[in-house]
PQR file of N, CA, C, O and H, with PARSE charges and radii, in Angstrom:
ATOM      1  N   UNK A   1      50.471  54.717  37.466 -0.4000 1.5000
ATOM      2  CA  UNK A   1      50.552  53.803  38.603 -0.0000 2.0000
ATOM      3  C   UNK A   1      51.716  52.826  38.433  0.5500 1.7000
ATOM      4  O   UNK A   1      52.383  52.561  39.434 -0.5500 1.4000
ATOM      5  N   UNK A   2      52.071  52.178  37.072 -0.4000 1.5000
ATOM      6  CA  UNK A   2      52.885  51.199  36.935 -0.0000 2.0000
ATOM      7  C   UNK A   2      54.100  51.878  37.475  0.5500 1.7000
ATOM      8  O   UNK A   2      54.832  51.378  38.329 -0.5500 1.4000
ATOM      9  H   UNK A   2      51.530  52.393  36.259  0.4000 1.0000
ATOM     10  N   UNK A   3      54.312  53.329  36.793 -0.4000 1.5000
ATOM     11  CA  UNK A   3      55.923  53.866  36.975 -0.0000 2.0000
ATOM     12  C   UNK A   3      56.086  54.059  38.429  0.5500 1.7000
ATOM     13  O   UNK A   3      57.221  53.776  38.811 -0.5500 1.4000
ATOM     14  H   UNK A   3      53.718  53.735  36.099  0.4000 1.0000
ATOM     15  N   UNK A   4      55.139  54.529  39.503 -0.4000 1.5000
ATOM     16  CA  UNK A   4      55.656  54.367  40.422 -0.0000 2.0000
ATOM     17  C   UNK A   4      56.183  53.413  41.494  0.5500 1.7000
ATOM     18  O   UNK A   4      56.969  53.507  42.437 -0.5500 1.4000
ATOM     19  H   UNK A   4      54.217  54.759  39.192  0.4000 1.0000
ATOM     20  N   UNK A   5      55.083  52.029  40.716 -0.4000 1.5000
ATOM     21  CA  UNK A   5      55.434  51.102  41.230 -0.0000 2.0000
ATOM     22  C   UNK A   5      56.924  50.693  40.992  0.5500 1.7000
ATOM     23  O   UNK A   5      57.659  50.635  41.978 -0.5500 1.4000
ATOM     24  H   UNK A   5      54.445  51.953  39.950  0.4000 1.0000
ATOM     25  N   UNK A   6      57.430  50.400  39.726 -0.4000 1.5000
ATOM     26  CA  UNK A   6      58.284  50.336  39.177 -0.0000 2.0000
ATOM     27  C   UNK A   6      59.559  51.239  40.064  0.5500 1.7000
ATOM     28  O   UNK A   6      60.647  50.723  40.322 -0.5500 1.4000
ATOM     29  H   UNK A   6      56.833  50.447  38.925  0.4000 1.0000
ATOM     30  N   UNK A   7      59.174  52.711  40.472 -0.4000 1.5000
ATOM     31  CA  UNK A   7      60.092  53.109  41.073 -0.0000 2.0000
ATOM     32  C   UNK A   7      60.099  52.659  42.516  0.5500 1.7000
ATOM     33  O   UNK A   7      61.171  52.731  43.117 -0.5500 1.4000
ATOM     34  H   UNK A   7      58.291  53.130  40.263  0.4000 1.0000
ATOM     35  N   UNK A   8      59.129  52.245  43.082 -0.4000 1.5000
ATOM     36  CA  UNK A   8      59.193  51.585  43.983 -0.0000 2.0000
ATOM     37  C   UNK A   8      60.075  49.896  44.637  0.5500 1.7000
ATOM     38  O   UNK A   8      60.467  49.492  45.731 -0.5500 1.4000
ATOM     39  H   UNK A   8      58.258  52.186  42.593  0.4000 1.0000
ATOM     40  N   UNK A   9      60.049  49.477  43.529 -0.4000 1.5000
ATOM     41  CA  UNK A   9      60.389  48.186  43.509 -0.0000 2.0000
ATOM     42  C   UNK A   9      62.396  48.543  43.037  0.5500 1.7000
ATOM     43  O   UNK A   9      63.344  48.086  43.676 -0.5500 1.4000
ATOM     44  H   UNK A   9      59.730  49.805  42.640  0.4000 1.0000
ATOM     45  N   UNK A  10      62.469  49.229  42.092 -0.4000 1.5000
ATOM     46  CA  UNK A  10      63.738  50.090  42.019 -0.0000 2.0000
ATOM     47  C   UNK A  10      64.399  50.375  43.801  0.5500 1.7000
ATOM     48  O   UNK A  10      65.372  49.787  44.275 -0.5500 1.4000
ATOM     49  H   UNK A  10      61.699  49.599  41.573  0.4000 1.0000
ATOM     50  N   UNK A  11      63.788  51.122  44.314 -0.4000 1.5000
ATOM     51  CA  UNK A  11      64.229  51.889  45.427 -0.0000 2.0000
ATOM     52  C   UNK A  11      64.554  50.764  46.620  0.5500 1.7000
ATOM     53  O   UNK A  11      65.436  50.933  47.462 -0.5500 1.4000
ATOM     54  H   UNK A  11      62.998  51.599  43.929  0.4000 1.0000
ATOM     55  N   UNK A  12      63.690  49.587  46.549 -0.4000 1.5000
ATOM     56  CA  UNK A  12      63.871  48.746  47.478 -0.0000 2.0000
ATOM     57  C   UNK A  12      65.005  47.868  47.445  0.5500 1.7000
ATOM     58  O   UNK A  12      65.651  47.451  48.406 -0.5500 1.4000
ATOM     59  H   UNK A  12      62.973  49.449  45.865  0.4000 1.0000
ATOM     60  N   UNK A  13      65.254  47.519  45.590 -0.4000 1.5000
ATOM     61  CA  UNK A  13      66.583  46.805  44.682 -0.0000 2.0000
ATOM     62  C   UNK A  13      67.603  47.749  45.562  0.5500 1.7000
ATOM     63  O   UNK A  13      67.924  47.362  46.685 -0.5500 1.4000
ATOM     64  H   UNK A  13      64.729  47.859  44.810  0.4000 1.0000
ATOM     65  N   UNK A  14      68.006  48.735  45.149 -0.4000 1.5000
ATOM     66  CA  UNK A  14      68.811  49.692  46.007 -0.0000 2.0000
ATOM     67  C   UNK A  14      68.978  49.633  47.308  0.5500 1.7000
ATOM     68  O   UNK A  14      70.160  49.729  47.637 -0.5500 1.4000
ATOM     69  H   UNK A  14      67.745  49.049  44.236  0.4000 1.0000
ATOM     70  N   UNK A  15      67.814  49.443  48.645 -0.4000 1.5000
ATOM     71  CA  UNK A  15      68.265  49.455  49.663 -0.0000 2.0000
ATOM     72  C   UNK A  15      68.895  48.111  50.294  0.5500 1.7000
ATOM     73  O   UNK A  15      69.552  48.071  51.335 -0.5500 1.4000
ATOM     74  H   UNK A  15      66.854  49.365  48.378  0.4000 1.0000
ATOM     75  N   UNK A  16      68.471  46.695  49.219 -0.4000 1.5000
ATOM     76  CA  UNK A  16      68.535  45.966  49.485 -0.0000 2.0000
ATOM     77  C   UNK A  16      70.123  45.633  49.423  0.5500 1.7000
ATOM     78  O   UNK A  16      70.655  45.030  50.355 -0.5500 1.4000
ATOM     79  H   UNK A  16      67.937  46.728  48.374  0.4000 1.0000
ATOM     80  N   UNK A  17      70.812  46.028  48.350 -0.4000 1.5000
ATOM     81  CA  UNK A  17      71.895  46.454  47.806 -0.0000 2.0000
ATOM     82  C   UNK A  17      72.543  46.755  48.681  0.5500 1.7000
ATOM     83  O   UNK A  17      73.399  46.022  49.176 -0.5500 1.4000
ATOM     84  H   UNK A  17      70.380  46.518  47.593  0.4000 1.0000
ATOM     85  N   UNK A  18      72.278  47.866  49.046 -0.4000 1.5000
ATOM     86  CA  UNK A  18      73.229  49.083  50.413 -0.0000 2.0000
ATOM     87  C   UNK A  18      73.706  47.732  51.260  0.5500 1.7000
ATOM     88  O   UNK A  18      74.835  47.248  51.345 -0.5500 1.4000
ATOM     89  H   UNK A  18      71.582  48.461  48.644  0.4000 1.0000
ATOM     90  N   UNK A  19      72.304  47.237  51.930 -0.4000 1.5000
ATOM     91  CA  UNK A  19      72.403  46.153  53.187 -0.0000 2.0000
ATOM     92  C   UNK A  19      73.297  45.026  52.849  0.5500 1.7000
ATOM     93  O   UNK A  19      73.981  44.361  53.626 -0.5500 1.4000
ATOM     94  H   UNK A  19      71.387  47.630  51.861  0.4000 1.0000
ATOM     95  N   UNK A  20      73.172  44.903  51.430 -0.4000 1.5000
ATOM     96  CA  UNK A  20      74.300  43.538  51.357 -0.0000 2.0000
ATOM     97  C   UNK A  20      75.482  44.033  51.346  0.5500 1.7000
ATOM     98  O   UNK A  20      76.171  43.539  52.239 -0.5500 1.4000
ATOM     99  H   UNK A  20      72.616  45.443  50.799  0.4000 1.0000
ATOM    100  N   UNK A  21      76.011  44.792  50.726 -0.4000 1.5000
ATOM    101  CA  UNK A  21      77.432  45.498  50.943 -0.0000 2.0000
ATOM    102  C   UNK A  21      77.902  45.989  52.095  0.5500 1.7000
ATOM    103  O   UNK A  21      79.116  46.194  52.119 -0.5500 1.4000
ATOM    104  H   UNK A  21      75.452  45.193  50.001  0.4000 1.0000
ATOM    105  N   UNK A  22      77.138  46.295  53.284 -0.4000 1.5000
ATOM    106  CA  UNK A  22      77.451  46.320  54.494 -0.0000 2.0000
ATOM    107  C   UNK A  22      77.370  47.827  54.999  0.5500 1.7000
ATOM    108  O   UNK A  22      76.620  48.661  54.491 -0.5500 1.4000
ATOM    109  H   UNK A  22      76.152  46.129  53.265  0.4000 1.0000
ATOM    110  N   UNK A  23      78.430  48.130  56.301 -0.4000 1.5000
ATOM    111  CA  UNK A  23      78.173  49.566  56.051 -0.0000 2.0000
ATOM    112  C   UNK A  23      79.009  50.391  55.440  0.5500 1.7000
ATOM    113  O   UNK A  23      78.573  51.510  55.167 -0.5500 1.4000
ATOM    114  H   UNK A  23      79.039  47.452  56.713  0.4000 1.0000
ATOM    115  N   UNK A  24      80.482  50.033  55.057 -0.4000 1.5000
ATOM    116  CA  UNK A  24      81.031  50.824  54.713 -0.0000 2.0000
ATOM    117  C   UNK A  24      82.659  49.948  53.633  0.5500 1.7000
ATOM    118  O   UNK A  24      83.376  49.050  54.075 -0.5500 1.4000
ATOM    119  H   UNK A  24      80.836  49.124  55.279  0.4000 1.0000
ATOM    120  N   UNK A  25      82.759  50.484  52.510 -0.4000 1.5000
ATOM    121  CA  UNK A  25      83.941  50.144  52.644 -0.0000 2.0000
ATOM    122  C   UNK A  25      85.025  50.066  53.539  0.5500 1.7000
ATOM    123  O   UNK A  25      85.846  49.173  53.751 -0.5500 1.4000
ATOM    124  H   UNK A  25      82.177  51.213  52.151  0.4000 1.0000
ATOM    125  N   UNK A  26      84.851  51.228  54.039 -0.4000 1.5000
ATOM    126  CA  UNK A  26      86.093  51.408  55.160 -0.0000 2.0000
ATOM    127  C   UNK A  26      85.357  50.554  56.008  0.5500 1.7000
ATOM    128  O   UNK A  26      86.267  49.726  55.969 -0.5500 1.4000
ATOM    129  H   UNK A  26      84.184  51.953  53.867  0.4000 1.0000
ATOM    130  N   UNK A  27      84.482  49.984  56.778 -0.4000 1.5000
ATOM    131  CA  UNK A  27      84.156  49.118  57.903 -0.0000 2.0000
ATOM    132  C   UNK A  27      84.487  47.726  57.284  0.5500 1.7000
ATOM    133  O   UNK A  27      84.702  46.788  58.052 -0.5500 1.4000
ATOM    134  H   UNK A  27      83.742  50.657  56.810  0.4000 1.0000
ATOM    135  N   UNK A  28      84.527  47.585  56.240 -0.4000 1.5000
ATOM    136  CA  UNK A  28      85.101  46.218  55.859 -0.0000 2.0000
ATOM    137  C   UNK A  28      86.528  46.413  55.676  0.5500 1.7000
ATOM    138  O   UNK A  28      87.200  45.711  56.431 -0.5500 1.4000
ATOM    139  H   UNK A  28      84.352  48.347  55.616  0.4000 1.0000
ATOM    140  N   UNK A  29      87.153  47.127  54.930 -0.4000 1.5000
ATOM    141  CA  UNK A  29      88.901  47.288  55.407 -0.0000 2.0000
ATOM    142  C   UNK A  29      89.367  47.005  56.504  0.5500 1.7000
ATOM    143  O   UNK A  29      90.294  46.209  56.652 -0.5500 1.4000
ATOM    144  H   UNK A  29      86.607  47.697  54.316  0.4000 1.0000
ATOM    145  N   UNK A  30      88.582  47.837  57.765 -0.4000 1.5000
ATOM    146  CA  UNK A  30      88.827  47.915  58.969 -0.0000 2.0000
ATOM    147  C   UNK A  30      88.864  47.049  59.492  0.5500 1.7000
ATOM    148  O   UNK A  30      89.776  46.926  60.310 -0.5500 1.4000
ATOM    149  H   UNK A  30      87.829  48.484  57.645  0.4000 1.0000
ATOM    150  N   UNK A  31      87.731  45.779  59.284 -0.4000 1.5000
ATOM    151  CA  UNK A  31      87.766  44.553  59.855 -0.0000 2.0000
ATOM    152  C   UNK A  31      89.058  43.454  59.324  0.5500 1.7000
ATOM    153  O   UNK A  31      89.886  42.842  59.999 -0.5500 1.4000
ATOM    154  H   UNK A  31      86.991  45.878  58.619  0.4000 1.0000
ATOM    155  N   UNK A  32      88.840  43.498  57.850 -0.4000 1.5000
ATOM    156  CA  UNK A  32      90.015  43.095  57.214 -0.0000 2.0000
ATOM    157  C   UNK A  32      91.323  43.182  57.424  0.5500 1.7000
ATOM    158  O   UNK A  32      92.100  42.392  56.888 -0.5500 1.4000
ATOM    159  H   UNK A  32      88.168  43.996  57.302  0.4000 1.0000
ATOM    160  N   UNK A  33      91.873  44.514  58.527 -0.4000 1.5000
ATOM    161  CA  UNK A  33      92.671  44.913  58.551 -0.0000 2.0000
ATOM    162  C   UNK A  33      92.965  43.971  60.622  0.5500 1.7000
ATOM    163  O   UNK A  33      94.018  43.637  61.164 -0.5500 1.4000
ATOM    164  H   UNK A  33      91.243  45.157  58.963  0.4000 1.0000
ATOM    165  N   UNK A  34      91.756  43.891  61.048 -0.4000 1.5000
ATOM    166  CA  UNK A  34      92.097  43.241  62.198 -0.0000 2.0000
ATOM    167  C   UNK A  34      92.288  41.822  62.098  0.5500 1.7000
ATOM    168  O   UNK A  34      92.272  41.114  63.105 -0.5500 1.4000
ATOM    169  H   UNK A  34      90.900  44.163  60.607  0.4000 1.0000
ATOM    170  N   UNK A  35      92.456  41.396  61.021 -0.4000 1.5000
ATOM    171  CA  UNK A  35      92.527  39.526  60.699 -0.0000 2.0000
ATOM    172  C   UNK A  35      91.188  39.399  60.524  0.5500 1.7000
ATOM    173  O   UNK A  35      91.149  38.524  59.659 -0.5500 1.4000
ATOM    174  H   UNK A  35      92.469  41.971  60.203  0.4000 1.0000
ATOM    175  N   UNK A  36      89.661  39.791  60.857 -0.4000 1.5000
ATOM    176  CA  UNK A  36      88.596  39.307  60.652 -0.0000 2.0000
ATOM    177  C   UNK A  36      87.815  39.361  59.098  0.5500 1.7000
ATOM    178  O   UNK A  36      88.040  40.072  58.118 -0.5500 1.4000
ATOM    179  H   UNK A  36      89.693  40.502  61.560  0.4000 1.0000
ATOM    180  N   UNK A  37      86.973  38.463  59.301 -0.4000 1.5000
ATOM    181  CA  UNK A  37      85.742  38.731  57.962 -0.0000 2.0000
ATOM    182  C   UNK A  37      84.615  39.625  58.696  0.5500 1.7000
ATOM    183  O   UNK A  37      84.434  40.052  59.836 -0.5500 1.4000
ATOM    184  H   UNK A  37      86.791  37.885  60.096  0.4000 1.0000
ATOM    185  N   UNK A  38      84.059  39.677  57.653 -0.4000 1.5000
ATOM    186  CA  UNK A  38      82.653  40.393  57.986 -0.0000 2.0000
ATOM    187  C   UNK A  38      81.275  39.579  58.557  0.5500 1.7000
ATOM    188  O   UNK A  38      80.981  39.436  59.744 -0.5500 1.4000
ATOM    189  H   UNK A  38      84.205  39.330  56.726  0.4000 1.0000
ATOM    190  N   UNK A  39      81.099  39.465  58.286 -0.4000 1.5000
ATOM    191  CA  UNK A  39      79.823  38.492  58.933 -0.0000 2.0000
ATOM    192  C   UNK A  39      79.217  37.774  57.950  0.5500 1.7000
ATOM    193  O   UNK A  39      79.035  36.561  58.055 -0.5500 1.4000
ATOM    194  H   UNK A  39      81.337  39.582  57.322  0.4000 1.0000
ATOM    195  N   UNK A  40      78.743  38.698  56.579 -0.4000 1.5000
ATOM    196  CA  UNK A  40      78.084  37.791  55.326 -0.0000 2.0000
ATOM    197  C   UNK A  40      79.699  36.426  55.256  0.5500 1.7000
ATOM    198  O   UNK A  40      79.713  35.208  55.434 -0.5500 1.4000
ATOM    199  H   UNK A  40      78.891  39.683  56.493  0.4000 1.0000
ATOM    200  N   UNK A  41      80.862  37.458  54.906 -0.4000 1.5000
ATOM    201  CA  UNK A  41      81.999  36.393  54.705 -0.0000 2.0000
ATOM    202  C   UNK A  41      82.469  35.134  55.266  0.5500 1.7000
ATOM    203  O   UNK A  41      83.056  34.273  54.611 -0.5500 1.4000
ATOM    204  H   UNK A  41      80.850  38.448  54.761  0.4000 1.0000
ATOM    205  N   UNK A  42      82.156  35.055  56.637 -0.4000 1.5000
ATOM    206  CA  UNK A  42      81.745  33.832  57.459 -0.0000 2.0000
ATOM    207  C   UNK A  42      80.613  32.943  57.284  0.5500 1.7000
ATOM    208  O   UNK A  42      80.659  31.720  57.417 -0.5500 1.4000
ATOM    209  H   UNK A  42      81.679  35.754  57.168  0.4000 1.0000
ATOM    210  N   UNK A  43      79.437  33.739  56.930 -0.4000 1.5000
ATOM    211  CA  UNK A  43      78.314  32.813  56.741 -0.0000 2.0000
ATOM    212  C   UNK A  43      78.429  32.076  55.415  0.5500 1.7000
ATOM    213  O   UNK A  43      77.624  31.207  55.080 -0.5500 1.4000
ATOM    214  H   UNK A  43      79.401  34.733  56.822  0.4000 1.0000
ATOM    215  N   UNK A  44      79.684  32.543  54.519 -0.4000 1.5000
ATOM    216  CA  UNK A  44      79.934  32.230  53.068 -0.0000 2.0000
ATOM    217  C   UNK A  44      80.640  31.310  53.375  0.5500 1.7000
ATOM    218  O   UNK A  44      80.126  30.233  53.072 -0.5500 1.4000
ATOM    219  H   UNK A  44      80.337  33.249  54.791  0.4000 1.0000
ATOM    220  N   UNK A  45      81.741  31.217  53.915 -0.4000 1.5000
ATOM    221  CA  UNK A  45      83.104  29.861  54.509 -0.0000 2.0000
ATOM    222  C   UNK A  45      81.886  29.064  55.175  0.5500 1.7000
ATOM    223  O   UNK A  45      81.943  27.870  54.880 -0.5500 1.4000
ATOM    224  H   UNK A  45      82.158  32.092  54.161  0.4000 1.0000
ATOM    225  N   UNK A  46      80.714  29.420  56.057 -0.4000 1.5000
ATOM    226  CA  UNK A  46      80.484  28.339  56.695 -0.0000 2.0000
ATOM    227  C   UNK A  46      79.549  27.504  55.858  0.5500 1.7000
ATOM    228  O   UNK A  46      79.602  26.363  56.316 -0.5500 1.4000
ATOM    229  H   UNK A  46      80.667  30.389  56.297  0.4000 1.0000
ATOM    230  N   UNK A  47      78.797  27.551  54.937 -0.4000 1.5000
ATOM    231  CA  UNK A  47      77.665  27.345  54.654 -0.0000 2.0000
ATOM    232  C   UNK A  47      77.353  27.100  52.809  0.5500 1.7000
ATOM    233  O   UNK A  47      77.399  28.058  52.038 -0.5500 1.4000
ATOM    234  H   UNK A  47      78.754  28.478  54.565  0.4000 1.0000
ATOM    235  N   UNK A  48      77.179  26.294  52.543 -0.4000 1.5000
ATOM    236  CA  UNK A  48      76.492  25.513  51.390 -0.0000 2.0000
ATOM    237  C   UNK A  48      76.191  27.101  50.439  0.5500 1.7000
ATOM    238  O   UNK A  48      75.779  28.053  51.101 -0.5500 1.4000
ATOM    239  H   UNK A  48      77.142  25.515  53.169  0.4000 1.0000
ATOM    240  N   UNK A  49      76.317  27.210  49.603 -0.4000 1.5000
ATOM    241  CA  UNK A  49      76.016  28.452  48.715 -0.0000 2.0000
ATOM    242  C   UNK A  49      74.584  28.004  48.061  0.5500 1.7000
ATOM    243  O   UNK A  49      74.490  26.894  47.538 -0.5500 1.4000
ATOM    244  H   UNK A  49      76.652  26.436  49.064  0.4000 1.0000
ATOM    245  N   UNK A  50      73.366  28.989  48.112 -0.4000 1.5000
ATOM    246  CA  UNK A  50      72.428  29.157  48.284 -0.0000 2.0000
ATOM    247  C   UNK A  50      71.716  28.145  49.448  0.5500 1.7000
ATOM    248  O   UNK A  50      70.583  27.739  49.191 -0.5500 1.4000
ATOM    249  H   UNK A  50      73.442  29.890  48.538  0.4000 1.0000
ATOM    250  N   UNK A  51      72.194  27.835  50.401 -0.4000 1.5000
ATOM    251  CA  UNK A  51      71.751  27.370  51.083 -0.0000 2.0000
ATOM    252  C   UNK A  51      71.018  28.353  52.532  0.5500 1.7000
ATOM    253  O   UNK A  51      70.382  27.684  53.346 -0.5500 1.4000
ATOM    254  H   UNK A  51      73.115  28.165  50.609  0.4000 1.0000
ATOM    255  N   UNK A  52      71.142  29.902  52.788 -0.4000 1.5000
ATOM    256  CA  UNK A  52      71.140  30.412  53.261 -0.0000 2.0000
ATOM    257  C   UNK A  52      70.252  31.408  53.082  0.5500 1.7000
ATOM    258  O   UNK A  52      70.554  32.172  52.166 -0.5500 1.4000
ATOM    259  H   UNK A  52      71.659  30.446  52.127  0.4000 1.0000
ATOM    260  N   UNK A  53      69.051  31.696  53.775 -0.4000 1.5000
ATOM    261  CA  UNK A  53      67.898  32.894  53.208 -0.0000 2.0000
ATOM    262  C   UNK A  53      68.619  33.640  54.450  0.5500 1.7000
ATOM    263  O   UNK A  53      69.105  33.109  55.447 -0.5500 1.4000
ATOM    264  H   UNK A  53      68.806  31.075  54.519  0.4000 1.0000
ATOM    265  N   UNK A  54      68.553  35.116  54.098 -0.4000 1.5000
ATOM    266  CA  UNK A  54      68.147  35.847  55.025 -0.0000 2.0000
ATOM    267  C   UNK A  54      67.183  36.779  55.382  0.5500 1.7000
ATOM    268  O   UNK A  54      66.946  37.506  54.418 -0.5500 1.4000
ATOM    269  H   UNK A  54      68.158  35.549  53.287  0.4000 1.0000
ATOM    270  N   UNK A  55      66.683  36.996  56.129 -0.4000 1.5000
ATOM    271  CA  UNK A  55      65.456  37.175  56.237 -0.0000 2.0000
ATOM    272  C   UNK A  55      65.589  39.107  57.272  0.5500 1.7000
ATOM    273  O   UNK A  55      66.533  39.655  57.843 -0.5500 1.4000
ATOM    274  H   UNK A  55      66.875  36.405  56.913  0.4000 1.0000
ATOM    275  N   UNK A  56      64.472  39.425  57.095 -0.4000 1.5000
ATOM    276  CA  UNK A  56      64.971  40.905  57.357 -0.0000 2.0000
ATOM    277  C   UNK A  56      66.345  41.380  57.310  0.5500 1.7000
ATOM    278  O   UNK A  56      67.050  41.587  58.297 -0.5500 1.4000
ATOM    279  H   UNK A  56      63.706  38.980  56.632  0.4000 1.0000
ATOM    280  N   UNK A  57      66.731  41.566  55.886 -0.4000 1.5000
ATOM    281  CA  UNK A  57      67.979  42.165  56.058 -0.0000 2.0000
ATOM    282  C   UNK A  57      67.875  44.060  56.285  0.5500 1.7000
ATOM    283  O   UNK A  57      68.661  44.779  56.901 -0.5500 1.4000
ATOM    284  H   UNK A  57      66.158  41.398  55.084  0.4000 1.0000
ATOM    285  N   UNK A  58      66.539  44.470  55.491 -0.4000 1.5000
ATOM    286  CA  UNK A  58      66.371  45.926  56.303 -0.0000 2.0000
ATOM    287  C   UNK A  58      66.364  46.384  57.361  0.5500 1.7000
ATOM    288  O   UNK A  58      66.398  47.600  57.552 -0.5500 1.4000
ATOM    289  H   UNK A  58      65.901  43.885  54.990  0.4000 1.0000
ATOM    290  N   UNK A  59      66.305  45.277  58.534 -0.4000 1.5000
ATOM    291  CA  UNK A  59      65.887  45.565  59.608 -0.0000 2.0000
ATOM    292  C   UNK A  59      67.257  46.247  60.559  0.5500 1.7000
ATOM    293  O   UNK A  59      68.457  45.983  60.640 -0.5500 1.4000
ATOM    294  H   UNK A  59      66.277  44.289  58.379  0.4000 1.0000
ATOM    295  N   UNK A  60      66.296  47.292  61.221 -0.4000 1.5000
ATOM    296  CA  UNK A  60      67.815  47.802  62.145 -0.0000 2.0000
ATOM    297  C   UNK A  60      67.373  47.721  63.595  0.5500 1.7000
ATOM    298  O   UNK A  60      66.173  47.951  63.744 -0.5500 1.4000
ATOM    299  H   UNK A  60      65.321  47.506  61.156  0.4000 1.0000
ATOM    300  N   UNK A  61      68.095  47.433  64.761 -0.4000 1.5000
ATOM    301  CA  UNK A  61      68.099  47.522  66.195 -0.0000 2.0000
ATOM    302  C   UNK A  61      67.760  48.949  66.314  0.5500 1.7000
ATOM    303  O   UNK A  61      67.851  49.865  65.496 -0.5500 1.4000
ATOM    304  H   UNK A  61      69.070  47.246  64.640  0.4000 1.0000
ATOM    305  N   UNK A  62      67.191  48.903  67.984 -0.4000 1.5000
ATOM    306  CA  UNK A  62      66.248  50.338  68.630 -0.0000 2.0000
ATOM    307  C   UNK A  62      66.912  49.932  69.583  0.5500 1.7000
ATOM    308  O   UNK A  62      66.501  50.644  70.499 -0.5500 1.4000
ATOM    309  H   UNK A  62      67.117  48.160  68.648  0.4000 1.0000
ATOM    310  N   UNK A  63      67.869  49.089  70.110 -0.4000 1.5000
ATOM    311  CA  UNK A  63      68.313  48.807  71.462 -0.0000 2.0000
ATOM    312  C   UNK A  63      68.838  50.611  71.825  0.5500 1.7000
ATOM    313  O   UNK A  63      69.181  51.378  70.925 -0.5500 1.4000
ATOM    314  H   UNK A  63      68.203  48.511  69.366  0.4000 1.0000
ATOM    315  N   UNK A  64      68.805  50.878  72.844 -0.4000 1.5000
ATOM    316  CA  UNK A  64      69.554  52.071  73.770 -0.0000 2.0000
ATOM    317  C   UNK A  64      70.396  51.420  74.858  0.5500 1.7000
ATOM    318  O   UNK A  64      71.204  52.140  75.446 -0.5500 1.4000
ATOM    319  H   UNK A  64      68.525  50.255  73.575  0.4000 1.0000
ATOM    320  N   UNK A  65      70.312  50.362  75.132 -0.4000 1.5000
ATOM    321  CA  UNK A  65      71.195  49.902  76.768 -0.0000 2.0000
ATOM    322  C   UNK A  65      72.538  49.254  76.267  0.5500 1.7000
ATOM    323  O   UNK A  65      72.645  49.309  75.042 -0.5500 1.4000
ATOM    324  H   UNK A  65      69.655  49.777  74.655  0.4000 1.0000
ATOM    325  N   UNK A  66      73.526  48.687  76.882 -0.4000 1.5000
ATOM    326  CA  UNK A  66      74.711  48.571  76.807 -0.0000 2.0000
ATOM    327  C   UNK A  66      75.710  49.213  75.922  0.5500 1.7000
ATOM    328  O   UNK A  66      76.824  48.729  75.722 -0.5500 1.4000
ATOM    329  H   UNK A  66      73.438  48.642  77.877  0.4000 1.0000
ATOM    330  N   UNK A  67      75.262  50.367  75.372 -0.4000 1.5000
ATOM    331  CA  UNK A  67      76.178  51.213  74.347 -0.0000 2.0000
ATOM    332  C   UNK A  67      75.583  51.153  72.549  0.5500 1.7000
ATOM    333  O   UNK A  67      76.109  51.626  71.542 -0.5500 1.4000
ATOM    334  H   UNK A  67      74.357  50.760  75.533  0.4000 1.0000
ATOM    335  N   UNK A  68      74.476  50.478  72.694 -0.4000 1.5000
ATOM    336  CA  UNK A  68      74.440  50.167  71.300 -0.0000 2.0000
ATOM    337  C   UNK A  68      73.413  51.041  70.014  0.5500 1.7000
ATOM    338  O   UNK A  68      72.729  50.808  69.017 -0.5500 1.4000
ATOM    339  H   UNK A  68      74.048  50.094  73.513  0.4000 1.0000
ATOM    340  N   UNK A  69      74.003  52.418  71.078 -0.4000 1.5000
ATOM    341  CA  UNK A  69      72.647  53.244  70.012 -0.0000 2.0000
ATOM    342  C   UNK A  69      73.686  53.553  69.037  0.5500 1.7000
ATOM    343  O   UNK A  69      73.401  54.154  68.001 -0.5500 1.4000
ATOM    344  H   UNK A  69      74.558  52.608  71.888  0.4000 1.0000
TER
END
C-alpha cells in the first residue's frame, strides 16, 4: 500500500512539474521571441516572492465557443 502511495504522490510531483514549466519550450521561446513573458514570469516581476499561491494549477478549460478548444 505504502509503494503505491508513494508512486502516487511521485506522479502528481511530476504533473505538477509539467504545469509549472508551461507548455512547451518552444511556447516559451515563441513568446520570448514576440517581446513577451509568459504569464508565471509576469506574476514574478509583479509580485512579492512567495507571496503568491496558486491554486488549481492542474486544472484545464472545457470551453468550446470562441475558438478555444
Amino acid at each position: 500500500m505504502t509503494t503505491n502511495l508513494t508512486g502516487k504522490v511521485a506522479e502528481l510531483c511530476e504533473l505538477r512539474e509539467l504545469a509549472r514549466r508551461g507548455p512547451s519550450d518552444r511556447a516559451t521561446e515563441a513568446q520570448h521571441a514576440k517581446g513577451k513573458l509568459t504569464a508565471r514570469e509576469r506574476i514574478a516581476l509583479l509580485l512579492d516572492e512567495g507571496s503568491f499561491r496558486e491554486v488549481e494549477q492542474l486544472r484545464r478549460h472545457r470551453a468550446t465557443g470562441f475558438g478555444l478548444e
